[in-house]
C-alpha positions in Angstrom: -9.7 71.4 -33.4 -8.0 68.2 -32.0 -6.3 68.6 -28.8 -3.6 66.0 -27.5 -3.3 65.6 -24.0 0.6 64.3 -23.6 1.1 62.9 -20.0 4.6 63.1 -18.3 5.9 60.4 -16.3 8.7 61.7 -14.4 11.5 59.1 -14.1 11.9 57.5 -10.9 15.7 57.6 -9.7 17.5 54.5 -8.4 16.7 55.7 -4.7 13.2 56.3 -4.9 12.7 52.8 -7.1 14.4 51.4 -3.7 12.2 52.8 -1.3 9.5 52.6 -3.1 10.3 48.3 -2.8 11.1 48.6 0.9 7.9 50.0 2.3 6.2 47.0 0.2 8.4 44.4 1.5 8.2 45.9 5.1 4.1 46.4 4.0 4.1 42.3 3.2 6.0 40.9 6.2 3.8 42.9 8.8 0.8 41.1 7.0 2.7 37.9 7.0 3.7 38.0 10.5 0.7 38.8 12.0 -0.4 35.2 12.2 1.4 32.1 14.4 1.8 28.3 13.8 -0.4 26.2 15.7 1.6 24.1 18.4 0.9 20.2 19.1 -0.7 20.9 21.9 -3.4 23.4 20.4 -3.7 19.9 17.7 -7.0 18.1 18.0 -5.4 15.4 16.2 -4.3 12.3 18.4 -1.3 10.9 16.7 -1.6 7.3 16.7 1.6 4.9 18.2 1.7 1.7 16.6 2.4 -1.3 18.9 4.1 -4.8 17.4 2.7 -8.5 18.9 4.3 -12.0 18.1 1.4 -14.8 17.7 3.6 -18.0 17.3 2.9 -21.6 17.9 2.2 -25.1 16.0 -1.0 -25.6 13.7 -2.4 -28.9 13.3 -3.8 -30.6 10.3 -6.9 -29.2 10.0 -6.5 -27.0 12.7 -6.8 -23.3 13.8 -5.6 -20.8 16.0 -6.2 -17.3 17.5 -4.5 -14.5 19.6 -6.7 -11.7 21.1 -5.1 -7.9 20.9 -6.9 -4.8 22.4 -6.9 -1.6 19.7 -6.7 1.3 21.9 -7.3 4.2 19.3 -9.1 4.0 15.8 -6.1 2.9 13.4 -4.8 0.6 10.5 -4.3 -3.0 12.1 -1.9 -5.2 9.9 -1.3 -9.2 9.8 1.5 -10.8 8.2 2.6 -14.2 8.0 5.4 -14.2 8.7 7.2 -17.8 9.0 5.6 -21.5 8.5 8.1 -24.1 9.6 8.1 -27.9 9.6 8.5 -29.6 13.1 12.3 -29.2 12.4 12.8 -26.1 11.7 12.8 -25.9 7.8 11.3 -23.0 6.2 8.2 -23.8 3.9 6.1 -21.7 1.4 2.8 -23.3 2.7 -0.2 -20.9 2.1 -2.5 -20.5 5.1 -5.4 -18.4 5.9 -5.5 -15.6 8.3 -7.7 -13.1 9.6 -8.9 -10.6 11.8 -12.1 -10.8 14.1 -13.8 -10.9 17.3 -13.0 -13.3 20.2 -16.6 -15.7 20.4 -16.1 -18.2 23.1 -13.5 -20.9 22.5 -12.8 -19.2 19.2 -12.3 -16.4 16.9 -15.2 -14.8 14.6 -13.5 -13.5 11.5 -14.9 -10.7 9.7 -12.0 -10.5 7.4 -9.7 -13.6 5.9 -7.7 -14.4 3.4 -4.9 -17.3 1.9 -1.7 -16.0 2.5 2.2 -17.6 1.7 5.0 -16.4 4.4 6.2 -12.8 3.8 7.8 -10.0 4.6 4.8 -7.6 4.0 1.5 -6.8 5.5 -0.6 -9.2 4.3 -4.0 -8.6 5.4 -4.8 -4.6 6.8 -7.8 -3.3 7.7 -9.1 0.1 9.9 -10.7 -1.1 13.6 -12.1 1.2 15.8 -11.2 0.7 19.4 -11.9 -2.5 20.9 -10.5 -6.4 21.6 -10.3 -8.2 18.4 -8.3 -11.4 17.8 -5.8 -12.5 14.8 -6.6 -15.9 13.6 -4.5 -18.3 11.4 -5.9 -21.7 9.6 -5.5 -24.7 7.4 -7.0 -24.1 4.2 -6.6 -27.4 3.2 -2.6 -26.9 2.3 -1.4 -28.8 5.0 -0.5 -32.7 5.4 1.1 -32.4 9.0 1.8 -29.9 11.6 3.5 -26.8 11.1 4.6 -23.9 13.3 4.3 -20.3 12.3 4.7 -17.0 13.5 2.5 -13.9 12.6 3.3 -9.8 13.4 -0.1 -8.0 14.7 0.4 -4.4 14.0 -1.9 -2.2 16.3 -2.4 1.0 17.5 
């Protein structure tokens, strides 16, 4: 003898079907809302404020030329090139190198260089802990007189 066992769902009618969703939405936003945002000041994270310096001047034939900048938080420090200029004021495309280092007596010890044309543009960027460091620009061998330039030290 086989016996079927039939269940019965009852039907669930439009109000019950709606409180039924309530109590879950009200279930989900208590869990939800149990829990706050963090504010800045609970933050362990420093936010780092980027400072701008000019380094202008002439460069010889030959020559070189460095600026010394303190970093006072770990950060990205960027160089560009900015302008090269003959002694009258016309703009030129002469590559020269720059870099970044560490002031040494009457001059600058670069750990980082590179050739570089005038730009817009980072050219050279690198990640320095905190510290005084120096931003040095040179003839690479590009130059048959003076020039002036300017170069943008980004820093935190």
């Amino acid at each position: 003898m086989t016996m079927s066992w039939m269940f019965r769902v009852p039907r669930l009618t439009r109000s019950l079907r709606a409180t039924i969703v309530a109590v879950a939405v009200s279930l989900t936003s208590v869990a939800c809302g149990s829990t706050t945002a963090p504010t800045e000041a609970d933050s362990r994270i420093t936010p780092v404020t980027l400072r701008t310096e000019t380094f202008a001047g002439t460069l010889a034939l030959q020559g070189s030329g460095f600026y010394s900048f303190a970093v006072n938080q770990q950060g990205p420090v960027s160089l560009t090139l900015a302008a090269v200029q003959n002694p009258g004021g016309a703009a030129l495309s002469t590559a020269l190198g720059i870099g970044l280092g560490i002031p040494s007596g009457p001059g600058c010890a670069r750990f980082l260089s590179q050739t570089t044309t005038p730009g817009l543009a980072a050219q050279a960027t690198m990640t320095l802990n905190p510290g005084t460091y120096c931003a040095v620009v040179f003839d690479t061998g590009n130059l048959t007189g003076a020039v002036n330039f300017a170069m943008r030290i980004r820093h935190p």
